[in-house]
C-alpha positions in Angstrom: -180.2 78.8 179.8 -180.8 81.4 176.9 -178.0 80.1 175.1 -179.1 76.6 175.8 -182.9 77.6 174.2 -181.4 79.0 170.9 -179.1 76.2 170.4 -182.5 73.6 170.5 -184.5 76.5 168.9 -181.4 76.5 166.0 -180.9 72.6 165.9 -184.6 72.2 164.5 -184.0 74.6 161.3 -183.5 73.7 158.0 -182.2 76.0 155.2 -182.8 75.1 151.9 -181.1 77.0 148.4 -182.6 76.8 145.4 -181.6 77.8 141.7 -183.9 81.2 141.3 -183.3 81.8 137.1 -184.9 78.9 135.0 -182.1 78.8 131.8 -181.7 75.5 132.0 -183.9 72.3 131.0 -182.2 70.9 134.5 -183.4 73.9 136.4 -187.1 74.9 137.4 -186.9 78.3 138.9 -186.6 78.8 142.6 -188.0 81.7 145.2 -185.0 81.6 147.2 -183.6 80.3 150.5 -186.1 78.4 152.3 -186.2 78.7 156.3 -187.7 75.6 157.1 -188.7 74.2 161.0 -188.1 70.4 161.0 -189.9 67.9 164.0 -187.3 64.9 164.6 -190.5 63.0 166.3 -192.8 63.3 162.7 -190.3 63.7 160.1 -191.9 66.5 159.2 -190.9 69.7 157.3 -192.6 73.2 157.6 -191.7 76.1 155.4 -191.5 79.6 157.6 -190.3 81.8 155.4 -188.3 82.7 152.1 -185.4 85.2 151.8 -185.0 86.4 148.2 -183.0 89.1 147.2 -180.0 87.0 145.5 -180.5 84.8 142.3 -178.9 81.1 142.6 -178.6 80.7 146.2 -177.5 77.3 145.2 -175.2 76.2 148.3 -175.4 77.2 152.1 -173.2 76.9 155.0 -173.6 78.0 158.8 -170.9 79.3 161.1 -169.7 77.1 164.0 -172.2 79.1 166.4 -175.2 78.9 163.9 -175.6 82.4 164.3 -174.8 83.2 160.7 -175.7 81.5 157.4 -173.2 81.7 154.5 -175.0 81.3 150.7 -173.2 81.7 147.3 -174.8 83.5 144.7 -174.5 80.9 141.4 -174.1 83.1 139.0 -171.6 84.0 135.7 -171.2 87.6 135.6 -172.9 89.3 138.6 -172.9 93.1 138.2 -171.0 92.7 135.4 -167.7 92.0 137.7 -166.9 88.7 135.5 -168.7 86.4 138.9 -171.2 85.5 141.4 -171.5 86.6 144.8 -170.4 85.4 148.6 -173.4 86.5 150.6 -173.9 86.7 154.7 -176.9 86.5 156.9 -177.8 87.2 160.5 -179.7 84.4 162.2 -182.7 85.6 164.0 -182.3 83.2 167.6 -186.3 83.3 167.8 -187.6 83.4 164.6 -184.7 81.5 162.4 -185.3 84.4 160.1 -182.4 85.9 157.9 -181.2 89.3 157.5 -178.2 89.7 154.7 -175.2 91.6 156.5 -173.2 92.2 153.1 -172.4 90.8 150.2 -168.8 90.5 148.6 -168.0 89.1 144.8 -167.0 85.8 144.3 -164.5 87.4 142.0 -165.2 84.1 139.9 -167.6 82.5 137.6 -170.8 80.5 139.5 -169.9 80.1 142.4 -170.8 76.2 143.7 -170.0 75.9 147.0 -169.4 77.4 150.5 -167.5 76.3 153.6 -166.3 77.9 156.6 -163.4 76.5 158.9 -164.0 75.0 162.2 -162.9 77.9 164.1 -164.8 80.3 162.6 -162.5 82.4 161.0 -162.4 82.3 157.1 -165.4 82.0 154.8 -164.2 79.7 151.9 -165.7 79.6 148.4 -165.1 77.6 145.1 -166.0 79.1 141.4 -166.7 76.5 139.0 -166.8 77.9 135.9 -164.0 79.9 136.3 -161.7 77.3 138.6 -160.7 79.6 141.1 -161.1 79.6 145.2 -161.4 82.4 147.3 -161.5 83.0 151.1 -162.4 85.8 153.5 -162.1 86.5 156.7 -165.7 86.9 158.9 -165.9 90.1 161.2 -167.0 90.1 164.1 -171.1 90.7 163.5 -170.4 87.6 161.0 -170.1 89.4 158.2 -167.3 88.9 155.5 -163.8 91.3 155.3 -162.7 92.1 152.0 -160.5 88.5 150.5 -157.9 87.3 152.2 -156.7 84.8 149.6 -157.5 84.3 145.8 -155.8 81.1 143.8 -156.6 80.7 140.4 -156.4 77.2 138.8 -155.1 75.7 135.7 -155.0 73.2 133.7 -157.4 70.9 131.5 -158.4 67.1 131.0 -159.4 64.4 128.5 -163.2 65.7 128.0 -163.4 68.2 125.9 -167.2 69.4 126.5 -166.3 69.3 130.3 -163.2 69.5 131.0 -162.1 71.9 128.4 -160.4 74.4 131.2 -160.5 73.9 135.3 -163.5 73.4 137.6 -163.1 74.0 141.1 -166.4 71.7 142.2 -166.3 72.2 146.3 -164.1 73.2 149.2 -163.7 71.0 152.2 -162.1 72.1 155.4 -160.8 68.8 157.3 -162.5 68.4 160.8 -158.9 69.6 162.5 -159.3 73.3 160.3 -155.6 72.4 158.9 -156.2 71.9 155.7 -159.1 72.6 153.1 -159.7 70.6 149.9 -160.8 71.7 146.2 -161.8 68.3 143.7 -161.3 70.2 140.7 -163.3 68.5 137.9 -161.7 69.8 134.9 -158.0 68.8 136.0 -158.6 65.7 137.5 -156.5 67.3 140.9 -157.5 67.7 144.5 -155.9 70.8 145.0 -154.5 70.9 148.9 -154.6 74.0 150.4 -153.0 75.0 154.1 -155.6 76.9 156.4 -154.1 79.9 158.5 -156.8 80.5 160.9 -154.5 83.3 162.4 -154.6 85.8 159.3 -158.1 84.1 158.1 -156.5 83.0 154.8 -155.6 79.5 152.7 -152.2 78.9 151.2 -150.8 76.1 148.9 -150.5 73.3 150.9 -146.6 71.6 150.8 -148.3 68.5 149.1 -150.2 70.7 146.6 -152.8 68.6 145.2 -153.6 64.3 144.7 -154.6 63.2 141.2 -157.3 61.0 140.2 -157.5 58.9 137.3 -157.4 60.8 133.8 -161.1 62.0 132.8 -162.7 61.1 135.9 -163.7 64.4 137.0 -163.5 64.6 140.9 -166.8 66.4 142.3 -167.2 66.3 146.4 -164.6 64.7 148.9 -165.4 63.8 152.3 -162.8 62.1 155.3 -163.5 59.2 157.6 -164.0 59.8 160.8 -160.7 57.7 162.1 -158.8 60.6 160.1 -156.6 57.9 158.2 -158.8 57.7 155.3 -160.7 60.3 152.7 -163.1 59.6 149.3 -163.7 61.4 146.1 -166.5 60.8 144.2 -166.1 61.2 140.6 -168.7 63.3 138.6 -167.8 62.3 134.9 -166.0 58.2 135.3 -169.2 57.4 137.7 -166.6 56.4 140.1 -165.1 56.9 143.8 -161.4 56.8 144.5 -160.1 56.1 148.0 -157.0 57.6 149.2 -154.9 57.6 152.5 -154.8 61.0 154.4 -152.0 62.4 156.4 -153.3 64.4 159.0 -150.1 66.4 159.4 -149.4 67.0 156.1 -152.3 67.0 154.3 -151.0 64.1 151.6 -153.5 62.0 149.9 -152.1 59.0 148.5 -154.5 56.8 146.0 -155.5 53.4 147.2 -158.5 52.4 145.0 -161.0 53.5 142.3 -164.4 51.6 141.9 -167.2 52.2 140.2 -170.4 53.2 141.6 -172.3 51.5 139.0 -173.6 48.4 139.0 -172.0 45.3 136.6 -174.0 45.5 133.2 -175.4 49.3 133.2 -174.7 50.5 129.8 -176.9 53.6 130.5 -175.8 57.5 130.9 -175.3 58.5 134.3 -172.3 60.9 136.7 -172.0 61.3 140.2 -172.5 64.0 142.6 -172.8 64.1 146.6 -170.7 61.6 148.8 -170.7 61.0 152.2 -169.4 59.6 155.1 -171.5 57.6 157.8 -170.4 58.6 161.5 -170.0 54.8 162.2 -167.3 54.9 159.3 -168.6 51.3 158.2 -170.4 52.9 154.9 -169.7 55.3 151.9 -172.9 57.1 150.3 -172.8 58.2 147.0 -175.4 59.3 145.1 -176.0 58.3 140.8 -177.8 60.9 138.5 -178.4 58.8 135.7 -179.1 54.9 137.2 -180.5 57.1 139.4 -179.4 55.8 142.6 -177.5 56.0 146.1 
């Protein structure tokens, strides 16, 4: 019944990062990582707390159990080790509140985004500045071990402003924890990479990575729920590309690029999120720009 409690008690918490350093015109200076309390019946949000102590906690993940909350630290050179940082907390089962259990380097340049596999081994995380992914594995008090793997991208694209060098933009575990996926803007690759939940560790996958058209900059990737089907939206050609999926192997195969656009907008404008309904009968993507989902 206890455990029962703190799953309802967890289920009703939000956690919210932020971008803490205001040096850019797009950026307006966070506290920190919001614990938030959310009623389903209102739609209402209630702030409880903030937990400061990192700059940039710009992406956030929880462990399977929800016990432990997973933040990278956004930032270029943290500490002067040439990166950002992979940071853990403790979940308080009462309170929601956070308490950091370590912090490791991202060994990489602003670090983006944060995933952990479905069994709850291996913390993943994706540099973008520097194109690289790295992956630990979590102790047991849900802190992370030193790296388990490190892969280093390379490669460059048609942009020159934005794809002058590569820019690992996300990492995606699939929902069977076989294989994790990294849209890498600045090579216009998903790069495919095997998940060993035994040793906590990623390796390159057989089928290494899926292309995407030339200068379209691939940004988030999600995988519909029939498992026969995954999406890349694309950040710089405004566009989302559909591809088969192998379960088994991990192949992507390209079956369609549209725009997300609509007919006749001449305007500036790139993509971001996408999404995935349950149902699998829709596709969200979201427009900075137009503006729009």
């Amino acid at each position: 019944f206890a455990f029962l409690k703190e799953q309802l008690m967890l289920s009703n918490l939000l956690y919210v990062g932020t971008y803490t350093q205001n040096d850019a015109p797009d950026v307006h200076g966070g506290k920190g990582t919001f614990t938030c309390r959310f009623d389903p019946e209102r739609g209402a949000v209630e702030v409880l707390a903030v937990t400061k102590g990192i700059e940039n906690p710009s992406f956030l993940t929880l462990s399977p159990d929800r016990r432990t909350l997973y933040a990278v630290s956004e930032l270029t050179d943290a500490d002067k080790k040439g990166g950002g940082w992979t940071v853990a907390y403790a979940i308080d089962p009462a309170s929601g509140a956070l308490t950091e259990i370590n912090r490791l380097s991202s060994e990489g340049a602003d670090p983006c985004h944060i995933s952990v596999d479905g069994n709850g081994r291996i913390v993943m995380v994706a540099n973008y500045t520097s194109g690289s992914v790295i992956a630990y594995p979590i102790l047991e008090d849900g802190g992370l071990g030193e790296r388990s793997s490190f892969f280093q991208h390379s490669g460059s694209g048609p942009n020159p402003r934005r794809q002058e060098g590569p820019h690992a933009h996300m990492i995606f575990p699939d929902p069977n924890s076989r294989y994790a996926y990294v849209p890498d803007l600045g090579m216009d690759r998903v790069m495919i990479y095997q998940i060993d939940s035994a040793n906590a560790a990623i390796h390159s996958a057989t089928a290494a990575f899926a292309r995407v058209r030339s200068g379209e900059g691939p940004r988030h990737f999600d995988i519909h729920p029939n498992q026969h089907f995954a999406y890349v939206i694309n950040e710089l050609g405004s566009s989302l590309t559909t591809f088969s999926w192998d379960a088994q192997t991990g192949a992507l195969n390209e079956l369609q690029t549209i725009s997300t656009l609509p007919e006749g907008f001449s305007g500036k404008s790139s993509c971001a999120d996408v999404h995935v309904h349950p149902s699998g009968r829709f596709i969200y993507g979201s427009n900075r720009g137009h503006d729009s989902i």
